[in-house]
Biopython code that builds the backbone (N, CA, C, O; Angstrom):
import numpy as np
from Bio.PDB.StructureBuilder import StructureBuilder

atoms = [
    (1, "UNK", "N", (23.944, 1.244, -12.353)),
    (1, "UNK", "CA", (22.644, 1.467, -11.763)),
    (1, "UNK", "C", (22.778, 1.295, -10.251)),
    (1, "UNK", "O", (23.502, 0.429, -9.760)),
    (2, "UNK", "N", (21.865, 2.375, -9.349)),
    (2, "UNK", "CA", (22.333, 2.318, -8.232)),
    (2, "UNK", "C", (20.862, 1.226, -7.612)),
    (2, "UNK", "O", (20.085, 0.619, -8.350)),
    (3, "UNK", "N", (20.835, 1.248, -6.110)),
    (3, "UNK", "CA", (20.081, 0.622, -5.799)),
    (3, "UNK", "C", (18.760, 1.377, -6.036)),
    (3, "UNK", "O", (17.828, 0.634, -6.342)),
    (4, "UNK", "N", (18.409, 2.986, -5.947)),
    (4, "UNK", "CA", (17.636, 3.606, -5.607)),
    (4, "UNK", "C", (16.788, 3.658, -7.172)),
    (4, "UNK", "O", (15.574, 3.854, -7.235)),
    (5, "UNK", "N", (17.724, 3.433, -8.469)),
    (5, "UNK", "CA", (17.476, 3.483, -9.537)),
    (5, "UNK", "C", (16.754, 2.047, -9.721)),
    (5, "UNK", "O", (15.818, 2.165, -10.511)),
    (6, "UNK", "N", (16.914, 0.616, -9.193)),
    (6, "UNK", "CA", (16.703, -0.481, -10.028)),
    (6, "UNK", "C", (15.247, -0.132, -9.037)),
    (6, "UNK", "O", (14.234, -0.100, -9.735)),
    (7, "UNK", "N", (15.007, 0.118, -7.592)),
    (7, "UNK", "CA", (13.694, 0.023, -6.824)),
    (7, "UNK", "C", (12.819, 0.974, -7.529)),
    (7, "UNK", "O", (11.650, 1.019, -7.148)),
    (8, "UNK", "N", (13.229, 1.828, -8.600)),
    (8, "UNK", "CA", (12.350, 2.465, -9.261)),
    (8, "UNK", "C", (11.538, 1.490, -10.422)),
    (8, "UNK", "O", (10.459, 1.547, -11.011)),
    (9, "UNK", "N", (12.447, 0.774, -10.398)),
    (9, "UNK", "CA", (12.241, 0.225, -12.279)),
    (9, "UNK", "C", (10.991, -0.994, -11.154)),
    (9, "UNK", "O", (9.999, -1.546, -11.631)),
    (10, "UNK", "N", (11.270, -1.072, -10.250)),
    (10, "UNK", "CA", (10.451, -2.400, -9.973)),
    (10, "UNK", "C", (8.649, -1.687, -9.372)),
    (10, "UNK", "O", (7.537, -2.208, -9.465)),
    (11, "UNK", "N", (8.997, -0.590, -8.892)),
    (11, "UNK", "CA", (7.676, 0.168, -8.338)),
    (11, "UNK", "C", (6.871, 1.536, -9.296)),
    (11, "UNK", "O", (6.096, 2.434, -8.966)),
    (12, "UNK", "N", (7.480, 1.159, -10.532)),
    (12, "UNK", "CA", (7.034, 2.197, -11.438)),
    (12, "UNK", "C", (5.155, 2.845, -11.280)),
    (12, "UNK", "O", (4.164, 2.156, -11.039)),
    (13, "UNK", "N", (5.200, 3.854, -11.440)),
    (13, "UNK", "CA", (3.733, 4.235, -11.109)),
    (13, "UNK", "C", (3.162, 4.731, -9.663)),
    (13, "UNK", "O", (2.170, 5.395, -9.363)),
    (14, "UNK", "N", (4.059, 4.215, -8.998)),
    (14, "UNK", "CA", (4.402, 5.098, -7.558)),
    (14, "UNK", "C", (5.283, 5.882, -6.988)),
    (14, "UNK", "O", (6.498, 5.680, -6.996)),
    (15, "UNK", "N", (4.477, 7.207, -6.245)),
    (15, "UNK", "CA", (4.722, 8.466, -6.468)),
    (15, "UNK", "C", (4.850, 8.516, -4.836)),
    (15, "UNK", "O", (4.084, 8.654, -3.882)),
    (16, "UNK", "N", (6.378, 8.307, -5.073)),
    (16, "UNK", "CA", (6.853, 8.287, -2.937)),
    (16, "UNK", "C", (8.130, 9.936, -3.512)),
    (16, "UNK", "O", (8.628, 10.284, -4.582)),
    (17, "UNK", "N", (8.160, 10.489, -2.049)),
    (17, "UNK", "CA", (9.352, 11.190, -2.023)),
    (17, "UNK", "C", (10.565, 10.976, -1.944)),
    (17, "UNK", "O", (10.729, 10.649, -0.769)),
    (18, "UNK", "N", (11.744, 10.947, -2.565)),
    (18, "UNK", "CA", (12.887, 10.628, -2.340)),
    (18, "UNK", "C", (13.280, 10.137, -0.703)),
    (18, "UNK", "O", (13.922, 9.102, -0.524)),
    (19, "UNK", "N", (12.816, 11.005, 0.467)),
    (19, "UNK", "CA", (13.085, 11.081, 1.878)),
    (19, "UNK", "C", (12.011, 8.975, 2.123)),
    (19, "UNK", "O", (12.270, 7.870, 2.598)),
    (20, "UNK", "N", (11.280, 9.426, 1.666)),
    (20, "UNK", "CA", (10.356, 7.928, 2.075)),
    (20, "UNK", "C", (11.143, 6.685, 1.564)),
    (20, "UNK", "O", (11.539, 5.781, 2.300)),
    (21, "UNK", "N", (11.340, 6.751, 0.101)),
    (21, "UNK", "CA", (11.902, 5.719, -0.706)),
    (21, "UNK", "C", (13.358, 5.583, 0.162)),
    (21, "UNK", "O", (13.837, 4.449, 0.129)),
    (22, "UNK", "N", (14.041, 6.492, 0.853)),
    (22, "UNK", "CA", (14.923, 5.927, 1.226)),
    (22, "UNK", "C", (14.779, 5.471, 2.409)),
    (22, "UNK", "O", (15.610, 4.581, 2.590)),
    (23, "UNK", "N", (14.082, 5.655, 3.377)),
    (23, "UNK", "CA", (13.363, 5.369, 4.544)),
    (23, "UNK", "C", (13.307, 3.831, 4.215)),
    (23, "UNK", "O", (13.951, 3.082, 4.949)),
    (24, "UNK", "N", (12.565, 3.284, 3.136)),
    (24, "UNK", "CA", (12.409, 1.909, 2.745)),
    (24, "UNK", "C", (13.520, 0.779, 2.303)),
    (24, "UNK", "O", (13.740, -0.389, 2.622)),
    (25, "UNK", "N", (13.987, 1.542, 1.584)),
    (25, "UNK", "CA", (15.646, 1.031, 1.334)),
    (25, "UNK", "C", (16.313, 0.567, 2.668)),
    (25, "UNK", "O", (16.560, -0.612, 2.924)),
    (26, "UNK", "N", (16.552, 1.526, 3.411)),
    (26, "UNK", "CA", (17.587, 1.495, 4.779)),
    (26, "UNK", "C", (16.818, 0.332, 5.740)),
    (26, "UNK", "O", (17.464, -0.425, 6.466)),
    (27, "UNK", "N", (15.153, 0.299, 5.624)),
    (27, "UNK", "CA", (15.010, -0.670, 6.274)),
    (27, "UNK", "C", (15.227, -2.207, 6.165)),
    (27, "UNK", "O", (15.428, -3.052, 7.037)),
    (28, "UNK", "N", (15.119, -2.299, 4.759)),
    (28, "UNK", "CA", (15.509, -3.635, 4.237)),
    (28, "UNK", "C", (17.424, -3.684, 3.495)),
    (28, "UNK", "O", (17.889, -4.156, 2.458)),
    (29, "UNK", "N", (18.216, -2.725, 5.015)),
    (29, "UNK", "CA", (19.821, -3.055, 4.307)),
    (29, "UNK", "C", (20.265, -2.577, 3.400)),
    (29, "UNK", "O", (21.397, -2.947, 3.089)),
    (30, "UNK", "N", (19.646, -1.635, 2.637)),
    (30, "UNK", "CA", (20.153, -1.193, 1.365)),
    (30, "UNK", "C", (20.101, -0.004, 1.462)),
    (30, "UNK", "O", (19.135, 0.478, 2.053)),
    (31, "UNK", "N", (21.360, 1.063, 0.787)),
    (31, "UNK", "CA", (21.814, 2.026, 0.702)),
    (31, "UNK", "C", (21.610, 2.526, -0.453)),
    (31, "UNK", "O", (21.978, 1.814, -1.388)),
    (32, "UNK", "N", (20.892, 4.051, -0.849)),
    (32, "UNK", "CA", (20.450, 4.552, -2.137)),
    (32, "UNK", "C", (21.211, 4.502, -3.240)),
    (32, "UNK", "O", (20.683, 4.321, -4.337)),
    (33, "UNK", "N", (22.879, 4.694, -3.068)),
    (33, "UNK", "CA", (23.504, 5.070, -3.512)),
    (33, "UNK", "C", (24.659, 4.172, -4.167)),
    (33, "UNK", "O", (25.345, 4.427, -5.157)),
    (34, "UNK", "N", (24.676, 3.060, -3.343)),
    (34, "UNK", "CA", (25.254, 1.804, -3.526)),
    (34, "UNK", "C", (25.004, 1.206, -4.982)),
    (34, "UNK", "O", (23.959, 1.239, -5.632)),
    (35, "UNK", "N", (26.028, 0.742, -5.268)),
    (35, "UNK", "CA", (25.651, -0.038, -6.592)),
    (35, "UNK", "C", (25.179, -1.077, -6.614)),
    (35, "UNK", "O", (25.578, -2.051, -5.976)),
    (36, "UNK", "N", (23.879, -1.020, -7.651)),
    (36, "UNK", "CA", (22.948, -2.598, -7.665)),
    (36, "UNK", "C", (24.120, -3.605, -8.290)),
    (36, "UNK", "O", (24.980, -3.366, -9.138)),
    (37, "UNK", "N", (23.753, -5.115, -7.367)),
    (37, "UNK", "CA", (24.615, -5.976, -8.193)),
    (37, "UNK", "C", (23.676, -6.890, -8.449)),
    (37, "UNK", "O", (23.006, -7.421, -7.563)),
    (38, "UNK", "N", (23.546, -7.177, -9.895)),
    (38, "UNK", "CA", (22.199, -7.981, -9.875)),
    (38, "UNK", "C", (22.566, -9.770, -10.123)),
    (38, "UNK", "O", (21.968, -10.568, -10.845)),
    (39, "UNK", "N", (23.811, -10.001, -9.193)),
    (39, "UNK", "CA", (23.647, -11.319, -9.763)),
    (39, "UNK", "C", (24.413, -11.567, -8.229)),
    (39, "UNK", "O", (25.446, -12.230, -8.128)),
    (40, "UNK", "N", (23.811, -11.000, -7.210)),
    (40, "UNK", "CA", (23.843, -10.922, -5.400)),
    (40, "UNK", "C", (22.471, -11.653, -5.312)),
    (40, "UNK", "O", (21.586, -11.149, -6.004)),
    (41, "UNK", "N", (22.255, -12.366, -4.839)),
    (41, "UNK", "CA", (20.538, -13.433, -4.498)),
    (41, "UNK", "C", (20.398, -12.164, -3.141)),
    (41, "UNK", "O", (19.223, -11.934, -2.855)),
    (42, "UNK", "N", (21.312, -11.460, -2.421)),
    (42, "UNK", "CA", (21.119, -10.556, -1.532)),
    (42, "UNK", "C", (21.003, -9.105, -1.527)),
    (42, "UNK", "O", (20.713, -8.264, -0.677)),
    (43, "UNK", "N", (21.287, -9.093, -2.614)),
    (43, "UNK", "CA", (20.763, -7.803, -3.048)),
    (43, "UNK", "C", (19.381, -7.665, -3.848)),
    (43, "UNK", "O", (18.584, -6.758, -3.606)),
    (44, "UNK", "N", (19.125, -8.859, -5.033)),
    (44, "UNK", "CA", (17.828, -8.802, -5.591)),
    (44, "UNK", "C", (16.874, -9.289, -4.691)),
    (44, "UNK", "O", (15.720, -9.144, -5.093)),
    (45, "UNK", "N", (17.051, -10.042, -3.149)),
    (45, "UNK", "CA", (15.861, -10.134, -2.387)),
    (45, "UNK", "C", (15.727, -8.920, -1.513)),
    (45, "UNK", "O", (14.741, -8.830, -0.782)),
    (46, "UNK", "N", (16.621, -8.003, -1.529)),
    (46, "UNK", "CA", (16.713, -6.806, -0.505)),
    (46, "UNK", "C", (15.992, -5.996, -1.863)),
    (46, "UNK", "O", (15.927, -4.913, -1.281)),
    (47, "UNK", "N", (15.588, -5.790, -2.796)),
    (47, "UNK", "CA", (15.045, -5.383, -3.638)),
    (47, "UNK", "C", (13.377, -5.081, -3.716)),
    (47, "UNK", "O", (12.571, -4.164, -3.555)),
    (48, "UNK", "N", (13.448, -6.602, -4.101)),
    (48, "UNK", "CA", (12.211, -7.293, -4.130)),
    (48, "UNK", "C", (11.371, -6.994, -2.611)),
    (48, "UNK", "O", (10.195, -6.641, -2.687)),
    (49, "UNK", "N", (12.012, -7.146, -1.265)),
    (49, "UNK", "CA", (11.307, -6.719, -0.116)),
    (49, "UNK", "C", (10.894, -5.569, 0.016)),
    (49, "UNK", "O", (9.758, -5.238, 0.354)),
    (50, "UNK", "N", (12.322, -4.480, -0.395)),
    (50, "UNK", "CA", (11.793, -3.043, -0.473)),
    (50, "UNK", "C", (10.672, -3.266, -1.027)),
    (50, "UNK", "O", (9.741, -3.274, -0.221)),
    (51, "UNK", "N", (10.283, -3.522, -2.510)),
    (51, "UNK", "CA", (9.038, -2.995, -3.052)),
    (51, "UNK", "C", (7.987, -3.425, -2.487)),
    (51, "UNK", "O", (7.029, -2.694, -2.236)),
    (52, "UNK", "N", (8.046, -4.979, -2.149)),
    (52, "UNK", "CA", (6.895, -5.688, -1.090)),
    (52, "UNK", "C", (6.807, -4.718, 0.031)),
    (52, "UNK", "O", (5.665, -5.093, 0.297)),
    (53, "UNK", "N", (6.996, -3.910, 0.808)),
    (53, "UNK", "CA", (7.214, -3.613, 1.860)),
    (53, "UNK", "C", (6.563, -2.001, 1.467)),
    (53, "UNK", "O", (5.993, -1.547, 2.459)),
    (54, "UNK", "N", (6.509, -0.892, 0.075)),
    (54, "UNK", "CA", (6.433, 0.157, -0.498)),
    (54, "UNK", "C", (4.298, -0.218, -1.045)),
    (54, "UNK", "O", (3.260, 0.433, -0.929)),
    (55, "UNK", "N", (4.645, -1.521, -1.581)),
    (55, "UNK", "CA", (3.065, -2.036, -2.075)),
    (55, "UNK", "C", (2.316, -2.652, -0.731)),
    (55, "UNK", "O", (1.094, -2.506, -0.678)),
    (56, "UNK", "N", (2.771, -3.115, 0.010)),
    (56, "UNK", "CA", (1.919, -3.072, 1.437)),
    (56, "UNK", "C", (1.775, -1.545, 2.150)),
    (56, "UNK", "O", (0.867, -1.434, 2.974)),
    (57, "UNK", "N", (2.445, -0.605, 1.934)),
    (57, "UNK", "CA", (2.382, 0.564, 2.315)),
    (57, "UNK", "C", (0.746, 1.128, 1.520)),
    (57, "UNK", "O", (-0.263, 1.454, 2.146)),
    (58, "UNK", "N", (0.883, 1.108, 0.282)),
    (58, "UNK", "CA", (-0.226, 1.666, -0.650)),
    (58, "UNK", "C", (-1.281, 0.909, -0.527)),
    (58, "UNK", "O", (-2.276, 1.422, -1.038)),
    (59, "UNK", "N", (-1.507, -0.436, 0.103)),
    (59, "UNK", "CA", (-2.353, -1.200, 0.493)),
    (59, "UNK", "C", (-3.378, -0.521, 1.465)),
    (59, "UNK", "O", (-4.588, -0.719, 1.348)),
    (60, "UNK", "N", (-2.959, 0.112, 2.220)),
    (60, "UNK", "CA", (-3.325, -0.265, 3.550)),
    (60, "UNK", "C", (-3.482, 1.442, 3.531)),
    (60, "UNK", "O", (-3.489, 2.025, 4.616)),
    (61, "UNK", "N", (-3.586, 2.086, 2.478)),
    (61, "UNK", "CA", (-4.256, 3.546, 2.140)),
    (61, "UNK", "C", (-5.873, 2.925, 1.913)),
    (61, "UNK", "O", (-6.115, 1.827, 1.413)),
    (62, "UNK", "N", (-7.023, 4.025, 2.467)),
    (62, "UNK", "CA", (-8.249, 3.305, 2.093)),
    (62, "UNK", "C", (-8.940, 3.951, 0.957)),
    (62, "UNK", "O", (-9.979, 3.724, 0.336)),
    (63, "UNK", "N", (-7.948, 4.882, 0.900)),
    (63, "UNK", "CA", (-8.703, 6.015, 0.031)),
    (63, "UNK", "C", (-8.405, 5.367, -1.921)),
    (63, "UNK", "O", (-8.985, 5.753, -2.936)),
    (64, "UNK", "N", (-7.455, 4.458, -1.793)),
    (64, "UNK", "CA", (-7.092, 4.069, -3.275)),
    (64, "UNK", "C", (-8.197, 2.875, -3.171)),
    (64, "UNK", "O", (-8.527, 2.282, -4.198)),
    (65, "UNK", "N", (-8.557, 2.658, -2.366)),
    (65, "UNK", "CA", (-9.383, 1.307, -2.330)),
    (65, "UNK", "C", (-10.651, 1.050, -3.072)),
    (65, "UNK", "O", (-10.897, -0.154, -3.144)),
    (66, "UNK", "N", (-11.716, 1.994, -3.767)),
    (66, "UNK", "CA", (-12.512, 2.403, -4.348)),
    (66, "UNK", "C", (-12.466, 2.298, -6.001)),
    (66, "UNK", "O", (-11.484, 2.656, -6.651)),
    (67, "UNK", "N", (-13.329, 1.909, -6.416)),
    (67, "UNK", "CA", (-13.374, 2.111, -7.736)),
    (67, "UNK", "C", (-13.834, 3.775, -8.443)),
    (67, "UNK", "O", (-14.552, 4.634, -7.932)),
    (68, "UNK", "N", (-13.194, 3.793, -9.624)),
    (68, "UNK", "CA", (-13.056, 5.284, -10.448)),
    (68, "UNK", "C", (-13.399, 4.857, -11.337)),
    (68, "UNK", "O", (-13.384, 3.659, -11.616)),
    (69, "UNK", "N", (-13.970, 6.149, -12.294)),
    (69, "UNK", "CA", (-14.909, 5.928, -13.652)),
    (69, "UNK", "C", (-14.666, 7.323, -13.411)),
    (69, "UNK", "O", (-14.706, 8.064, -12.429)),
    (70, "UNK", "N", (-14.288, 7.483, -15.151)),
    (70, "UNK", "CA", (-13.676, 8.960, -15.266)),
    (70, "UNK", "C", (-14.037, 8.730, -16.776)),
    (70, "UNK", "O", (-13.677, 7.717, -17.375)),
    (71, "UNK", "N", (-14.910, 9.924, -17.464)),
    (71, "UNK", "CA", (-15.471, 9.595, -18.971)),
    (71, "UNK", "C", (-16.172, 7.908, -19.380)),
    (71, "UNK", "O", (-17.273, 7.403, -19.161)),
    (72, "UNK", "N", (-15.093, 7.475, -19.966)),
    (72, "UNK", "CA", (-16.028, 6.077, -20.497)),
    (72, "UNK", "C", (-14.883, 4.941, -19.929)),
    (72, "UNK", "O", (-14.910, 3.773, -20.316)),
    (73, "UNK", "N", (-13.863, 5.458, -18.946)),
    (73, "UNK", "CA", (-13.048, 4.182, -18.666)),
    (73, "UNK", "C", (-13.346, 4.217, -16.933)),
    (73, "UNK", "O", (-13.716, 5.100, -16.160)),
    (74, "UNK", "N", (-13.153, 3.465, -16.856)),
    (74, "UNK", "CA", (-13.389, 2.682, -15.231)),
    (74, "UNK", "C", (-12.051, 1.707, -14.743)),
    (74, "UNK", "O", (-11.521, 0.698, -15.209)),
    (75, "UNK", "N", (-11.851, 2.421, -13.762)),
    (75, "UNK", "CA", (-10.550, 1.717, -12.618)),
    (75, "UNK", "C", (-11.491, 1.116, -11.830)),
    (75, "UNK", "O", (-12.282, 1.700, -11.090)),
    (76, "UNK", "N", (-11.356, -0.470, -12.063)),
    (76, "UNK", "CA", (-12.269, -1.471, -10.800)),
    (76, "UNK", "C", (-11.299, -2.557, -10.360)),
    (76, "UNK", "O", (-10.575, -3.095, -11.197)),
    (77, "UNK", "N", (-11.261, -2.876, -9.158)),
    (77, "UNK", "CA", (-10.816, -4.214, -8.745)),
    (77, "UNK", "C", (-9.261, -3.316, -8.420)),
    (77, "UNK", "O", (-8.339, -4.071, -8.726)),
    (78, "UNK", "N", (-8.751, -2.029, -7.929)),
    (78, "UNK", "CA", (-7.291, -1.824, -7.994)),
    (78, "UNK", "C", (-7.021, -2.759, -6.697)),
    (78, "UNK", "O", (-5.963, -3.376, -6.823)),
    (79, "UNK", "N", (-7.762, -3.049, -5.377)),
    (79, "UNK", "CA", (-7.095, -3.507, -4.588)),
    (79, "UNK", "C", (-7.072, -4.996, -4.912)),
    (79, "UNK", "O", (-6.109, -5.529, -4.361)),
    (80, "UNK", "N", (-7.732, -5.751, -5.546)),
    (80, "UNK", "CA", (-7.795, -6.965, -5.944)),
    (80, "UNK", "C", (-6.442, -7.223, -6.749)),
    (80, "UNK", "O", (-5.666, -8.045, -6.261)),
    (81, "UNK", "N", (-6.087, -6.578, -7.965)),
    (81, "UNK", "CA", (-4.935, -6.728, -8.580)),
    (81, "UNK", "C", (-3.631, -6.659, -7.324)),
    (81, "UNK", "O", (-2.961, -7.592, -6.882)),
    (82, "UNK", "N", (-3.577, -4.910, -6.903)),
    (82, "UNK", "CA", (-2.042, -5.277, -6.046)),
    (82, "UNK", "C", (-2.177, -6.130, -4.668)),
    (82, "UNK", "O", (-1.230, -6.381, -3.922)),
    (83, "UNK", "N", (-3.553, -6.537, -4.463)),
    (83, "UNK", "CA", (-2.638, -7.903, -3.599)),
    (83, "UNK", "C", (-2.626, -9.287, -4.504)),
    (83, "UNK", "O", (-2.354, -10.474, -4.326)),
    (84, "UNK", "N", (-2.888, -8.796, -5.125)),
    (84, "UNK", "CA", (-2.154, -10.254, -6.497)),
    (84, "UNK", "C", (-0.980, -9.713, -6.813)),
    (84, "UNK", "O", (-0.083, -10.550, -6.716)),
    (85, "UNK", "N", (-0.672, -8.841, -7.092)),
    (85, "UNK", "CA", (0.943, -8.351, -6.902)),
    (85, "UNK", "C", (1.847, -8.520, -5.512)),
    (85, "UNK", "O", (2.999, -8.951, -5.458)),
    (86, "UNK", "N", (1.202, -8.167, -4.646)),
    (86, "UNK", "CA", (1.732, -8.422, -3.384)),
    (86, "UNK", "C", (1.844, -10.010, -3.124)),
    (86, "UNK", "O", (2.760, -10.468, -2.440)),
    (87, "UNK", "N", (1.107, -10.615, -3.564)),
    (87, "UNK", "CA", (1.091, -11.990, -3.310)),
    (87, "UNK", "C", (2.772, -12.671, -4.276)),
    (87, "UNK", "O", (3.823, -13.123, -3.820)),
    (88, "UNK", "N", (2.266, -12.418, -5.819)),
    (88, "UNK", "CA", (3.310, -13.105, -6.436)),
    (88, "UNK", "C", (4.877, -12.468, -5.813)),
    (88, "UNK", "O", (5.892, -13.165, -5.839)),
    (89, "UNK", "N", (4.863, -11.205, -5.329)),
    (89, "UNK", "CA", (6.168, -11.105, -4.864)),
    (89, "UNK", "C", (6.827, -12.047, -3.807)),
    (89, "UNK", "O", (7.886, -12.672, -3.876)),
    (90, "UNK", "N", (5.642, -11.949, -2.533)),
    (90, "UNK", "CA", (5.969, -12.790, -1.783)),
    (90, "UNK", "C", (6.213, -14.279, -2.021)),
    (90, "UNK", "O", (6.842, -14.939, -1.194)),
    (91, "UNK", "N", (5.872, -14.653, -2.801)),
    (91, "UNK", "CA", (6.074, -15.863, -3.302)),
    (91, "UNK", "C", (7.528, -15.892, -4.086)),
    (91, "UNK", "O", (8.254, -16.885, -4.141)),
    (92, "UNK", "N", (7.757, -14.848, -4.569)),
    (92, "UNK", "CA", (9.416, -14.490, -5.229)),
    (92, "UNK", "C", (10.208, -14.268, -4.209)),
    (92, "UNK", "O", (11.266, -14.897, -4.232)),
    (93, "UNK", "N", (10.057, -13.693, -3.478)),
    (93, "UNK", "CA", (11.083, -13.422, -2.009)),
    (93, "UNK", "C", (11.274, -15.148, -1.326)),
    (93, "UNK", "O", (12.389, -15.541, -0.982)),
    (94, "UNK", "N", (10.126, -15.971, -1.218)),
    (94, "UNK", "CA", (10.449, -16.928, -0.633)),
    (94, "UNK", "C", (11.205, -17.963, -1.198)),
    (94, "UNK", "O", (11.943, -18.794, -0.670)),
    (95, "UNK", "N", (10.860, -17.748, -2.475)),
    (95, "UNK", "CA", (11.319, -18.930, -3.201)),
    (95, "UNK", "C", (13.075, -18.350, -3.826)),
    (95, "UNK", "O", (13.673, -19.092, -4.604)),
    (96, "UNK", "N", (13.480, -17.508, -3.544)),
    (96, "UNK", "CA", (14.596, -16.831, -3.626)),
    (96, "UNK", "C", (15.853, -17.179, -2.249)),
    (96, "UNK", "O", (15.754, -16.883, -1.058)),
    (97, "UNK", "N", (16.656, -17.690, -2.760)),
    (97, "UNK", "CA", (17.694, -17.884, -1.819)),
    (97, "UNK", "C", (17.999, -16.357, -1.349)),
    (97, "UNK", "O", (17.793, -15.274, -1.897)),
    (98, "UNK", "N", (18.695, -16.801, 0.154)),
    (98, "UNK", "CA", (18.536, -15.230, 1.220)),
    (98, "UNK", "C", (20.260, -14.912, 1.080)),
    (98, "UNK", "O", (20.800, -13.856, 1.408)),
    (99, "UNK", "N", (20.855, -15.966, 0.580)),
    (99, "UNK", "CA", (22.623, -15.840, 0.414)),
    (99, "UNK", "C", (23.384, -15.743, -0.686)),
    (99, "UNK", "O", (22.708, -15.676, -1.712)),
    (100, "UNK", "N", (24.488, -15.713, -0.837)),
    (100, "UNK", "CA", (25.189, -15.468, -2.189)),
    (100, "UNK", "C", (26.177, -16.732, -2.520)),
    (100, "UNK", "O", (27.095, -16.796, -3.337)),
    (101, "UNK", "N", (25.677, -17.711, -1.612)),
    (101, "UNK", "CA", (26.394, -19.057, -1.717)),
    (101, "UNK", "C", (26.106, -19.844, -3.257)),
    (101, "UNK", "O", (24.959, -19.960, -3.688)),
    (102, "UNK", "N", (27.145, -20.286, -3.901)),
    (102, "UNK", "CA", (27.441, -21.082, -5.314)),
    (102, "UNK", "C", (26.801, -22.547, -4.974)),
    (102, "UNK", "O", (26.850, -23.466, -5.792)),
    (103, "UNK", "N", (26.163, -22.679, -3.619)),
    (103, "UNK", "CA", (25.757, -24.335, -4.159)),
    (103, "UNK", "C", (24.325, -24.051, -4.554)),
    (103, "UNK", "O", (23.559, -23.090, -4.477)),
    (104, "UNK", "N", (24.282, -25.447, -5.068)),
    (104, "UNK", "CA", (22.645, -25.757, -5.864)),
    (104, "UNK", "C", (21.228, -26.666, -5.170)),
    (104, "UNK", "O", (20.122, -26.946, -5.633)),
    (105, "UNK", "N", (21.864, -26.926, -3.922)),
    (105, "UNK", "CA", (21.158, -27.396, -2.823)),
    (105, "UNK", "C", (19.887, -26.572, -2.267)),
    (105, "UNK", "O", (20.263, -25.516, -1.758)),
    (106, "UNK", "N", (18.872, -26.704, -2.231)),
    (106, "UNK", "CA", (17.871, -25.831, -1.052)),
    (106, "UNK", "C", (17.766, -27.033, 0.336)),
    (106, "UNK", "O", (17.120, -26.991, 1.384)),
    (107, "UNK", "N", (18.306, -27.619, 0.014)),
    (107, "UNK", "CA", (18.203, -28.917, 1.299)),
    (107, "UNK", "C", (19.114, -28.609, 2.530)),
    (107, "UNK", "O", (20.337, -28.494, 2.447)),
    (108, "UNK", "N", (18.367, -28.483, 3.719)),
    (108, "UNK", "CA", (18.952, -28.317, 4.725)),
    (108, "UNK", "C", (18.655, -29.539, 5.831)),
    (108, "UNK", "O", (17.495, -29.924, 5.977)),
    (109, "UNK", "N", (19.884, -30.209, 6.702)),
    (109, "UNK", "CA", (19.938, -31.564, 7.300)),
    (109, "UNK", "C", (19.349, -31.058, 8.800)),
    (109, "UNK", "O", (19.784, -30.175, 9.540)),
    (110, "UNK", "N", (17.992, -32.113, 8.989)),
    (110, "UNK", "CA", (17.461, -31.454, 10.053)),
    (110, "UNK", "C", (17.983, -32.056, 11.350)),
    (110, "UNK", "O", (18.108, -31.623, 12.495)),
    (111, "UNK", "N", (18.281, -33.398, 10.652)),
    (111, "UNK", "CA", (18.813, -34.409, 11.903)),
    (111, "UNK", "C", (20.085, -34.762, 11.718)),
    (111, "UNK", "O", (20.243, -35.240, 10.594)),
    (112, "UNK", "N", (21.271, -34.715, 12.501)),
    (112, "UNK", "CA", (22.600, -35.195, 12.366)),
    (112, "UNK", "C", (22.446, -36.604, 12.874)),
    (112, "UNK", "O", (23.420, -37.357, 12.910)),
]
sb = StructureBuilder()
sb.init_structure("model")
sb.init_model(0)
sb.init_chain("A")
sb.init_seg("    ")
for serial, (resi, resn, name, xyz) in enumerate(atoms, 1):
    if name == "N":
        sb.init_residue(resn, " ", resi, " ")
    sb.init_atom(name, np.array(xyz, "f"), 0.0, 1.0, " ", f" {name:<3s}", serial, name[0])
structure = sb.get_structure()
């Protein structure tokens, strides 16, 4: 699986052009074509940002912002949900180590 393949599996339901999606990739370090390694803490947060970075894009459209009622079903609250999506990601990006280092520490020595 390449990188361009796993940022699909994570943004399913959004309808970007190949030229954009890679636009997004390259900004957050990652190459379409490259192979996903999913057990890189630097590659699954270069992941995870792309899509944070693809769902702040669709955010900040005003036109999705509105509620729909189409027959007897009703789309309400869409911007309420994806910044509850946007939120729990960011909260996954932070709480995600940024390196591929084997220790088990998050403790960093502020004072020598």
């Amino acid at each position: 699986m390449n990188n361009l393949q796993r940022l699909q599996l994570e943004i399913q339901g959004i309808e970007l052009s190949h030229e954009e999606i890679q636009v997004y990739l390259a900004e957050n370090g990652l190459k379409h074509y490259d192979e996903y390694n999913p057990e890189s803490n630097k590659s699954k947060r270069s992941i995870y940002q792309t899509a944070l970075s693809i769902l702040e894009s669709v955010a900040n459209n005003p036109t999705l912002m509105k509620d729909y009622k189409q027959d007897d079903m009703s789309i309400a609250a869409f911007h309420e949900n994806l910044q509850a999506r946007i939120e729990q990601l960011e909260r996954k990006v932070r709480q995600m180590p940024s390196n591929d280092d084997k220790t088990e520490s998050n403790y960093f020595m502020l004072f020598q």
